[in-house]
VOBA-1610 file (N, C-alpha, C; in pm, whole numbers, padded with zeros to 5 digits, always signed):
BEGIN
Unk+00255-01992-00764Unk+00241-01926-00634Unk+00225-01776-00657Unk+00104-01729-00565Unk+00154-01538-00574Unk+00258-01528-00588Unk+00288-01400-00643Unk+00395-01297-00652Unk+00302-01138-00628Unk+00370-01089-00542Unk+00311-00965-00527Unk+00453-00888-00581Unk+00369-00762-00677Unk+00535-00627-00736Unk+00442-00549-00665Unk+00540-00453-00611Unk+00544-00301-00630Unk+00570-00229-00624Unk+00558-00113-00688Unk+00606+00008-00741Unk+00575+00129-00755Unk+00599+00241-00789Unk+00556+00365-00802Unk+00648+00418-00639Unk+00717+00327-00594Unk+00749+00469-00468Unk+00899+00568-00533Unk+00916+00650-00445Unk+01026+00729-00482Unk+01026+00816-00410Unk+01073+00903-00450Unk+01070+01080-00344Unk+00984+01102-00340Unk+00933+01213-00237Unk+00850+01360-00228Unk+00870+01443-00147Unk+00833+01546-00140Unk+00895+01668-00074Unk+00742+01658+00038Unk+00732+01694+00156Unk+00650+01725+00256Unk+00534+01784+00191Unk+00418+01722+00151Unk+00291+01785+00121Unk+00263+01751-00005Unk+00363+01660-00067Unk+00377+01582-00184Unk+00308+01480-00175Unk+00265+01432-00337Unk+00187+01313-00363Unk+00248+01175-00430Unk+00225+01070-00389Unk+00282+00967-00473Unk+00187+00854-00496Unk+00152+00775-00590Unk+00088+00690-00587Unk+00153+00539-00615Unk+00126+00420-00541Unk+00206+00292-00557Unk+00049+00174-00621Unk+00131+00118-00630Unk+00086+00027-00751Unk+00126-00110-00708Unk+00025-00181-00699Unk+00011-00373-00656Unk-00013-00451-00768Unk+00110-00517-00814Unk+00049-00611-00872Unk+00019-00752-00860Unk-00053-00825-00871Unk-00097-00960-00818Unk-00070-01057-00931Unk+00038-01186-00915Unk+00046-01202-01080Unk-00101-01353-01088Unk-00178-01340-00964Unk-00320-01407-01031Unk-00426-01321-00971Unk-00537-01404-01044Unk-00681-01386-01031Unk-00726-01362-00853Unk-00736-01313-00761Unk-00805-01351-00688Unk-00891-01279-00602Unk-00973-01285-00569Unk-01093-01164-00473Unk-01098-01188-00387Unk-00998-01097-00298Unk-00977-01135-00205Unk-00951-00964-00124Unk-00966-00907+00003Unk-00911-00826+00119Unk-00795-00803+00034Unk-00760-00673+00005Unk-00614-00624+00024Unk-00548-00539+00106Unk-00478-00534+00107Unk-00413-00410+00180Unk-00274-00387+00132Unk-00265-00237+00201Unk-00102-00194+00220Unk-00050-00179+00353Unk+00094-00198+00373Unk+00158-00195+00513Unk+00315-00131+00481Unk+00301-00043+00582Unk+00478-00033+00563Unk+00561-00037+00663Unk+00668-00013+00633Unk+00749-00049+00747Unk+00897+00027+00724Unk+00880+00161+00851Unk+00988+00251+00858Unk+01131+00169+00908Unk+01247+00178+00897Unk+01368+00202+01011Unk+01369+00135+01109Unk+01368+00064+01172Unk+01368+00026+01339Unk+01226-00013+01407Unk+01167-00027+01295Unk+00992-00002+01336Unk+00936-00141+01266Unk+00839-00160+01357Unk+00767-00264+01302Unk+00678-00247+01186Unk+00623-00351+01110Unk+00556-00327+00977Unk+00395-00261+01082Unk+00316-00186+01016Unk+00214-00152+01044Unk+00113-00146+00889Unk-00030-00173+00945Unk-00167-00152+00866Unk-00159+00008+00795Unk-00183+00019+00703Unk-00189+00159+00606Unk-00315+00151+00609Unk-00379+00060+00502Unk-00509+00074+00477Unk-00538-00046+00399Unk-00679-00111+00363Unk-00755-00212+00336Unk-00860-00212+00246Unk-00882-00271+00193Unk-01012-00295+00060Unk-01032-00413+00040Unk-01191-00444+00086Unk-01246-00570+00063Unk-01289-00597-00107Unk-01233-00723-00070Unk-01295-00760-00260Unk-01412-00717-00333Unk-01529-00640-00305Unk-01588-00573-00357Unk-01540-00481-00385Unk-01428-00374-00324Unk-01437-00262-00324Unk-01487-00203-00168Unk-01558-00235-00070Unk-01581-00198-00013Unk-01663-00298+00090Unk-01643-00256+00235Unk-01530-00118+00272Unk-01438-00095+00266Unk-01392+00003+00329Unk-01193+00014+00323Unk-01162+00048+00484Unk-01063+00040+00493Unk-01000+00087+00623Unk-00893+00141+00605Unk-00845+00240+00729Unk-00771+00313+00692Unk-00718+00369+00858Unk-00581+00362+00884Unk-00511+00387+01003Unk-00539+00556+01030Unk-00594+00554+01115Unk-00582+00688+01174Unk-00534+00782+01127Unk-00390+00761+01099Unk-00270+00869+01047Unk-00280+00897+00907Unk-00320+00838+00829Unk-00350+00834+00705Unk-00523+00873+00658Unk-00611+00858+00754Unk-00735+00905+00707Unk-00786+01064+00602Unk-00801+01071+00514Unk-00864+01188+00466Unk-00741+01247+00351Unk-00614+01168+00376Unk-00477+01167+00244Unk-00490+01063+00221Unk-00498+00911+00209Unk-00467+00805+00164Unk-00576+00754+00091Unk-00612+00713-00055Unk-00675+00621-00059Unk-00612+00471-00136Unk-00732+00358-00109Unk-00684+00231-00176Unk-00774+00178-00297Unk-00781+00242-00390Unk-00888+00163-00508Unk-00781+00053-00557Unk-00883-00080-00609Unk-00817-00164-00642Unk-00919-00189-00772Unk-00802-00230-00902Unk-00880-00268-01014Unk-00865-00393-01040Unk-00949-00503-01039Unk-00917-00656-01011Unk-00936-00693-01187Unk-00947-00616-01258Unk-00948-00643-01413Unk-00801-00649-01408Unk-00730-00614-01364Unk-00606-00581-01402Unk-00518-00643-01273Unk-00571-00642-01179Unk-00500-00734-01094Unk-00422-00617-00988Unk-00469-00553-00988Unk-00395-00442-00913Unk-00424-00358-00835Unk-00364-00332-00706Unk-00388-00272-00631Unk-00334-00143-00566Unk-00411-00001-00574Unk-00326+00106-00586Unk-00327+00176-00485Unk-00254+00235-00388Unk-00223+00373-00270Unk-00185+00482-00321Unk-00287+00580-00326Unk-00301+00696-00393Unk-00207+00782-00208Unk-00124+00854-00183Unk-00056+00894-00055Unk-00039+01043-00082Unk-00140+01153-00027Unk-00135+01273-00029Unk-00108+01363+00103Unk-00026+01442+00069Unk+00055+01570+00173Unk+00127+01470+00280Unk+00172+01420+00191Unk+00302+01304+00273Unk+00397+01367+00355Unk+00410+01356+00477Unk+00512+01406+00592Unk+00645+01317+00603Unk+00725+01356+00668Unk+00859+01263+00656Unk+00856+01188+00749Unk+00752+01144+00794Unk+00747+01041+00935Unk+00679+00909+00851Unk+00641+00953+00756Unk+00584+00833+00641Unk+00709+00762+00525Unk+00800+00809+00564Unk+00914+00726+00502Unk+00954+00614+00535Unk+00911+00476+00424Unk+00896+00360+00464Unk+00924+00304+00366Unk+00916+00189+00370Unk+00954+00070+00281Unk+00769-00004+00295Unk+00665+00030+00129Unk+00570-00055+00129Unk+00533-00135+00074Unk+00473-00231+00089Unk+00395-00344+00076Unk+00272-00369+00065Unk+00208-00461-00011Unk+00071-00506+00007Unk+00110-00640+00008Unk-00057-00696+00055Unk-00051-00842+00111Unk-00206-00835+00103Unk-00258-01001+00137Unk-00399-00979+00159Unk-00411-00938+00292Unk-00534-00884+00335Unk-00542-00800+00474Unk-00644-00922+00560Unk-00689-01059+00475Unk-00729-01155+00578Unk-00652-01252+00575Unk-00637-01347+00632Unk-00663-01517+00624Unk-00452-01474+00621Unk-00417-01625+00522Unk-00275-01637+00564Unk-00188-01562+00455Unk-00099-01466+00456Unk-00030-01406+00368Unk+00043-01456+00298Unk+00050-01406+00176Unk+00159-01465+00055Unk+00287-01441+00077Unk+00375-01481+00054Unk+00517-01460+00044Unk+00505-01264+00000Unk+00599-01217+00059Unk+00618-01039+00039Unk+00689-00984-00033Unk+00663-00935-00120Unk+00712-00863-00239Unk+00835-00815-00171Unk+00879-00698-00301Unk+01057-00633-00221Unk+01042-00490-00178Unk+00870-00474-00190Unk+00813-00338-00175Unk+00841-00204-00217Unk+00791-00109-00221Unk+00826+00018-00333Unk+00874+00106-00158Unk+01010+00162-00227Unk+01074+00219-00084Unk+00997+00414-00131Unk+00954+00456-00009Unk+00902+00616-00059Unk+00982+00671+00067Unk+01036+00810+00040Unk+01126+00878+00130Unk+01082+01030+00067Unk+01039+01094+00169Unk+00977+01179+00217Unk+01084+01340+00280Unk+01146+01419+00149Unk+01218+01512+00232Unk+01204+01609+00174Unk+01234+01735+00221Unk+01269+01876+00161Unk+01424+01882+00074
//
């Protein structure tokens, strides 16, 4: 069965960069995405990458700081997260972004302070 890891979250200070890291432990070409999910808040869409590579999508709030390249040699899927604000402190995740989701990783927690 999937297993989705990931990792790379941690601190950053307001205007800080972090990048997280998907790993997929199979083969598959498929829509990815990332989602996170603050505090009291429901999980929400980050952003998306179709199994080519393209297109991508990308939530409003995140447009023009976030990107999602995914390297399917390696099985992995990455959120590059630039000039990060503290309203982006979440607990994230990836999943596929179509059809029925895999069981959910334990997600990479990123917290966002001065």
């Amino acid at each position: 069965q999937m297993q989705l890891v990931e990792s790379g979250g941690g601190s950053a200070q307001p205007g800080g960069s972090l990048r997280l890291s998907c790993l997929m432990t199979e083969t598959v070409f498929v829509s990815m995405a990332w989602y996170r999910q603050a505090p009291g808040k429901e999980r929400e869409l980050v952003a998306s990458i179709s199994r080519g590579g393209t297109p991508t999508f990308y939530a409003d709030s995140v447009k023009g700081r976030f990107t999602i390249p995914r390297d399917d040699a390696k099985n992995l899927v990455y959120l590059q997260m630039n000039n990060l604000n503290p309203e982006e402190a979440a607990v994230y995740y990836c999943n596929t972004a179509t059809g029925n989701m895999w069981p959910w990783g334990q997600g990479a927690q990123v917290t966002v302070s001065s």
